[in-house]
C-alpha positions in Angstrom: 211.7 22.4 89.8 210.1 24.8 87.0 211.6 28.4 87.2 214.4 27.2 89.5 218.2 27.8 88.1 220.5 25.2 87.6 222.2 25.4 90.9 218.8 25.1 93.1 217.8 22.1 90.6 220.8 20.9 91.7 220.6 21.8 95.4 217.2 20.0 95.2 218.3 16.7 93.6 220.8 16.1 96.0 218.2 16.8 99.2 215.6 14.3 97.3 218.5 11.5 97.1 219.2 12.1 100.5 215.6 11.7 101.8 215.2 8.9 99.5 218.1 6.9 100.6 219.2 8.3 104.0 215.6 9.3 105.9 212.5 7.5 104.3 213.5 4.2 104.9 214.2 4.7 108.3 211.1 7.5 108.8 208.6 4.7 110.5 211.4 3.3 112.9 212.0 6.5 113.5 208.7 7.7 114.6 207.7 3.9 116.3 211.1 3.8 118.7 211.1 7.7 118.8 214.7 7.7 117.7 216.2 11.4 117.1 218.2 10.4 114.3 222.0 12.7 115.1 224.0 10.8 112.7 221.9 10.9 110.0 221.6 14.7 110.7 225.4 14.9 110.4 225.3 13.6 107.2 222.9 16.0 106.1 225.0 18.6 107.9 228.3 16.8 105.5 225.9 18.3 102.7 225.9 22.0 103.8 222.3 21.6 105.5 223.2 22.6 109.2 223.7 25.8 108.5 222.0 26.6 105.0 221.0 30.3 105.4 224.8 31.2 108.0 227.9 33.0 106.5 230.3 30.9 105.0 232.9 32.1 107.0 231.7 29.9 110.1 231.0 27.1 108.3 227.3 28.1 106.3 226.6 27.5 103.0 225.4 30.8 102.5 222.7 30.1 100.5 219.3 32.4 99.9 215.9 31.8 101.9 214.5 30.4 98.3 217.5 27.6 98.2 216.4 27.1 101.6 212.8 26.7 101.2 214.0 24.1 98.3 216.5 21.8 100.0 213.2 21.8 103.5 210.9 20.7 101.1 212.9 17.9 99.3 214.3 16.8 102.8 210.5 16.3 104.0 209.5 13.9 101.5 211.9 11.7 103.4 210.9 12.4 106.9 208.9 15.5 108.2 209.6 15.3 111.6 213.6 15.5 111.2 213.5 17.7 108.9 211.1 19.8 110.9 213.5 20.4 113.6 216.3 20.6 111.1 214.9 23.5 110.0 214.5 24.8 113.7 218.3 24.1 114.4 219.1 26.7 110.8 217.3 28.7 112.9 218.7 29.2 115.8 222.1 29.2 113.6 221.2 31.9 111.5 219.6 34.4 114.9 223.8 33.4 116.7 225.0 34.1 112.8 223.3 37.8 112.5 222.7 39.5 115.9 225.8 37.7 117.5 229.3 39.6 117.9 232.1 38.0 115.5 233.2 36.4 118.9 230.1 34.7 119.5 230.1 33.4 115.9 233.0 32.1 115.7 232.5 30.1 119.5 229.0 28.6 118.4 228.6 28.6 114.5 231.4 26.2 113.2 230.3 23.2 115.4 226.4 23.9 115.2 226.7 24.2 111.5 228.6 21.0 111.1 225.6 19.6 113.7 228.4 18.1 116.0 226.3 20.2 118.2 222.7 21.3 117.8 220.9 23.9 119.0 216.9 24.5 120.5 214.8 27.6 120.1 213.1 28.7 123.5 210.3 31.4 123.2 207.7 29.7 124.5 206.3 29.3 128.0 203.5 27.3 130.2 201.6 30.6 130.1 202.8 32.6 127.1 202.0 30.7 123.9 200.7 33.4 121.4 201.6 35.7 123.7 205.2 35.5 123.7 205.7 39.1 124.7 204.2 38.5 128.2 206.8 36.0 128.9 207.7 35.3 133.0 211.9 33.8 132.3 213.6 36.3 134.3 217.4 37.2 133.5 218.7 39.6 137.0 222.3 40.7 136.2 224.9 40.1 138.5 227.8 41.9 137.3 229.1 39.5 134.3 226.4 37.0 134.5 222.8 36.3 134.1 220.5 34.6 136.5 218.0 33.0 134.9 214.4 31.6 136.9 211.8 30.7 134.8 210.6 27.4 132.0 210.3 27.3 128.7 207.6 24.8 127.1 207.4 22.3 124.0 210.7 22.5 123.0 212.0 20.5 120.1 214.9 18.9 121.2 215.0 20.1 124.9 217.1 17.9 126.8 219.4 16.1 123.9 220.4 19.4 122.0 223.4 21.6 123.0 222.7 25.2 122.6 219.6 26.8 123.5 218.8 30.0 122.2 216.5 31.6 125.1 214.5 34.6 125.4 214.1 36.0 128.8 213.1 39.4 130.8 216.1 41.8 131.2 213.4 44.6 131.7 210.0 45.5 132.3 206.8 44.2 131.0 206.1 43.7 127.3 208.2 43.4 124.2 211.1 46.0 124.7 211.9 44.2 128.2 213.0 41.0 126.4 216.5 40.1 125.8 217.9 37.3 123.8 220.9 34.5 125.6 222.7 31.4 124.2 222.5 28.7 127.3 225.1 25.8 126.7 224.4 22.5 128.3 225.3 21.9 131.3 225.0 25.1 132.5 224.0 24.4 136.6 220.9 25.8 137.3 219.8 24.2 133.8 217.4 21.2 133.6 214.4 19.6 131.7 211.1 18.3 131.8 209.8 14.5 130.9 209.8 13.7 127.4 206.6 14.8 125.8 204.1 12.3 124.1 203.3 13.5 120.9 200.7 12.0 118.3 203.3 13.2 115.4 206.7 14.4 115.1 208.1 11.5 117.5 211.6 11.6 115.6 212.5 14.5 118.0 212.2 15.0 121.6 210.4 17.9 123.4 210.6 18.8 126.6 210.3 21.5 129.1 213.5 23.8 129.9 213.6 24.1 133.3 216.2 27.3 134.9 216.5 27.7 138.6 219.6 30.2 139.4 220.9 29.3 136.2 224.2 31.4 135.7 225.0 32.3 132.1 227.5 35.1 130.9 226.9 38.4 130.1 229.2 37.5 126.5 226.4 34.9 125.7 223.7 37.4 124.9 223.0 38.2 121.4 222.4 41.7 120.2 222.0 44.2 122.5 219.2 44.4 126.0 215.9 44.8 125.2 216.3 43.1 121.8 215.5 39.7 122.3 212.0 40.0 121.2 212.8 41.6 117.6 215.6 38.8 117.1 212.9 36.1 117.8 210.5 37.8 115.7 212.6 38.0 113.2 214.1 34.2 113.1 210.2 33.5 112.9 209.7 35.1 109.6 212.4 32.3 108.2 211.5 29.9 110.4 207.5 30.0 109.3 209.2 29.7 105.4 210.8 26.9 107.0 207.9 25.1 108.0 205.7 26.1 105.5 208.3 24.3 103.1 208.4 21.3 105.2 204.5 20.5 105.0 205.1 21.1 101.0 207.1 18.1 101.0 204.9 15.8 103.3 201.9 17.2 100.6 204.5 16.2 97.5 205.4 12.7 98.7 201.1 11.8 100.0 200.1 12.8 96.5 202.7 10.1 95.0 201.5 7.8 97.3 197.8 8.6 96.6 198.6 8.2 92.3 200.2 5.1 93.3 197.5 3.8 95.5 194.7 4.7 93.2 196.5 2.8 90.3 197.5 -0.2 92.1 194.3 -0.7 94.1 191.2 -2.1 92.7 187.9 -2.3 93.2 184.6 -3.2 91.2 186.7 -5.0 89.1 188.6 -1.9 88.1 191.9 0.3 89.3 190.6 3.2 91.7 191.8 5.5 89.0 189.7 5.0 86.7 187.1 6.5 89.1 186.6 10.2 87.8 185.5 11.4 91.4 188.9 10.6 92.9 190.7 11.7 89.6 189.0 15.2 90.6 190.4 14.4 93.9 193.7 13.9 92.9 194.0 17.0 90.6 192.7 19.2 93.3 195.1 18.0 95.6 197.8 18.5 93.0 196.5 22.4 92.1 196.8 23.1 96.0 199.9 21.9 96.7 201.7 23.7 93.3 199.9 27.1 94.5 201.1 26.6 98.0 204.2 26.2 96.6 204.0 29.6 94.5 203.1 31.4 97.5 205.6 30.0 99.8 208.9 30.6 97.4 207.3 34.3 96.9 207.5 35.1 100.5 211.0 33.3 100.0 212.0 35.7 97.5 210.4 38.8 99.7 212.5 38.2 102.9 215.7 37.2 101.5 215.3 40.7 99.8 214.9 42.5 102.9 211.2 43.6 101.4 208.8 46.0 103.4 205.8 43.2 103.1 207.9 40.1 104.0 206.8 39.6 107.3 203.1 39.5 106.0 204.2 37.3 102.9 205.7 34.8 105.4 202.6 35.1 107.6 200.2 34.4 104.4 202.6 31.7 103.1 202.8 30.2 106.3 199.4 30.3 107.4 198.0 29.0 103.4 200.8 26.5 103.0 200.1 24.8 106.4 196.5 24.4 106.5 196.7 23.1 102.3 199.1 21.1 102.7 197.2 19.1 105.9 194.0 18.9 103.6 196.5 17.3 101.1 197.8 14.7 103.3 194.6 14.2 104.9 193.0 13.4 101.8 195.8 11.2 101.0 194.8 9.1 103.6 191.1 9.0 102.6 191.6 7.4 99.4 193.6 4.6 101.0 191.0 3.7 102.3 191.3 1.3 105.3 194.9 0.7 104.6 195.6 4.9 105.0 195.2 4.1 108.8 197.6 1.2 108.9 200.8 2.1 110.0 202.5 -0.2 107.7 201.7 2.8 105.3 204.0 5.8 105.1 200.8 8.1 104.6 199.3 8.4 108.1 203.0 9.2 109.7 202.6 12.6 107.0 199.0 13.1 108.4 200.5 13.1 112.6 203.8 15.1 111.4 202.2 17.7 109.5 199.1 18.6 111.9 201.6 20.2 114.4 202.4 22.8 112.0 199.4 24.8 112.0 200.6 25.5 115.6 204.2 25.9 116.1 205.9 28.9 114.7 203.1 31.3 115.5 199.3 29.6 115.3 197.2 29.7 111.9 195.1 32.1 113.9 198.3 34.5 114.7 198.9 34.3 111.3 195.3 35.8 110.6 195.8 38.6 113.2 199.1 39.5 111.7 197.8 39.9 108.1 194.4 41.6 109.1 196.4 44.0 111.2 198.3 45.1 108.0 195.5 45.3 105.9 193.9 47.9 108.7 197.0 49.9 109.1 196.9 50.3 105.6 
């Protein structure tokens, strides 16, 4: 909490008591019976967290991308996986929230932002991962309506959430023929895959979204034709903040659990911590996840401020944040030794949770083409 004002100190106390008390008990049930825990969420949404970055005026707390970063972080020392798509659901809020007309706001945000609905964000397909601008989803109009054919891949959510926030051709090929639409449930035409086995973030479902002649108004599509791509682009730039901050709090709570471990646990007739190899350990896991940190609120700070850079900054933050904060957890796990495998210990479920995010929300390696392509453009 150093350099944070009252008010996010404050925003951050009450997200730690509510992982501490509402999530991390429940966090291995969770992940075991691959529960996707909705009234929980509520009661984070009874907090102002479904909608943390949205316009007061439809029910958001209106809070900065920095507050944000806070509250994701202090929610994932409790469980990463809810949190995780948590953070996805924001969002999708905040893309209805900004490109939507004041019409659409006022039909989706109240009720997503309360999370008596939630909402899935579908950009990716069987054969556009990285590639998202060659994506296949087709949207023909037919006077006021949308036909959509087409799938949508690993979504978080897919099949139990309510809104889903679709990009799909309206034009030709590449980026400038994409277009962005809000699908309700039970839309006909609208189904989804099999639930997805997943080694880590089994607290949410993900499926594939399935439309076949699925029908959706012309008054659900957000911004204008042809803009779809620049509105997903641009939730990305939170949403890999989002992330970033949600492996900062799996990293926070595995180095507790590490110092706890390595004073409890003995061997050679003496605690683990008196051995100076894993007290090196220890303090360069602590360095890493602090700097992460650093670099994560900056790029915060940058796109909450509308800067020229922020899309690189959340690129960097994302890409350094995600990749520390696995070693991190990984090495948590290594100095349990044996017991770091067990999942009677809260560490390993950190290690399967937080691999995923080196992936999702633009690879590691996208994140290295982004910030090599500005450094060549000059």
């Amino acid at each position: 909490s150093v350099g944070l004002t009252e008010d996010q100190k404050e925003f951050q106390k009450v997200a730690l008591d509510f992982a501490a008390k509402e999530m991390a008990p429940y966090m291995a049930e969770w992940d075991e019976k691959e529960i996707f825990p909705v009234e929980t969420m509520r009661k984070a949404a009874q907090l102002g967290f479904g909608g943390i970055y949205v316009k007061p005026d439809v029910g958001g707390s209106g809070l900065s991308r920095l507050d944000t970063s806070i509250i994701f972080e202090a929610l994932s020392t409790g469980c990463t996986s809810t949190t995780a798509y948590m953070s996805i659901h924001n969002m999708c809020v905040w893309m209805i929230d900004t490109f939507g007309s004041d019409e659409q706001r006022r039909r989706f945000c109240p009720s997503l932002c309360s999370m008596e609905k939630f909402a899935s964000y579908c950009l990716t397909e069987p054969g556009s991962g990285s590639d998202a601008a060659s994506l296949l989803t087709s949207a023909q109009r037919k006077g006021d309506t949308y036909v959509l054919n087409g799938s949508k891949a690993f979504i978080s959510g897919g099949g139990d959430t309510d809104v889903y926030v679709v990009m799909c051709r309206t034009g030709g090929p590449g980026p400038k023929g994409i277009s962005c639409l809000v699908v309700e449930k039970g839309t006909p035409g609208l189904s989804f895959g099999k639930k997805e086995r997943k080694v880590g973030w089994n607290s949410q479902p993900t499926r594939a979204v399935i439309f076949e002649d699925c029908a959706v108004p012309v008054g659900n599509r957000l911004g204008a034709e042809g803009q779809g791509f620049s509105i997903a682009m641009q939730g990305l730039n939170g949403g890999r903040i989002n992330i970033a901050s949600c492996s900062l709090g799996a990293a926070h709570a595995s180095v507790l659990l590490a110092q706890e471990h390595l004073t409890v646990r003995k061997q050679f007739g003496e605690p683990l911590a008196n051995n100076q190899y894993l007290q090196f350990g220890l303090a360069e896991m602590a360095t890493r996840l602090v700097a992460a940190r650093l670099m994560v609120r900056h790029a915060a700070r940058a796109l909450q401020d509308g800067r020229e850079d922020a899309a690189v900054l959340c690129s960097m933050a994302k890409l350094f944040a995600t990749d520390e904060c696995f070693l991190i957890c990984n090495q948590a796990l290594q100095m349990h030794g044996g017991y770091g495998y067990l999942k009677d210990y809260a560490v390993q479920q950190f290690v399967r949770d937080i691999r995923v995010h080196q992936i999702l929300e633009g690879t590691n390696e996208v994140m290295r083409m982004i910030v090599a392509r500005s450094l060549l453009q000059g």
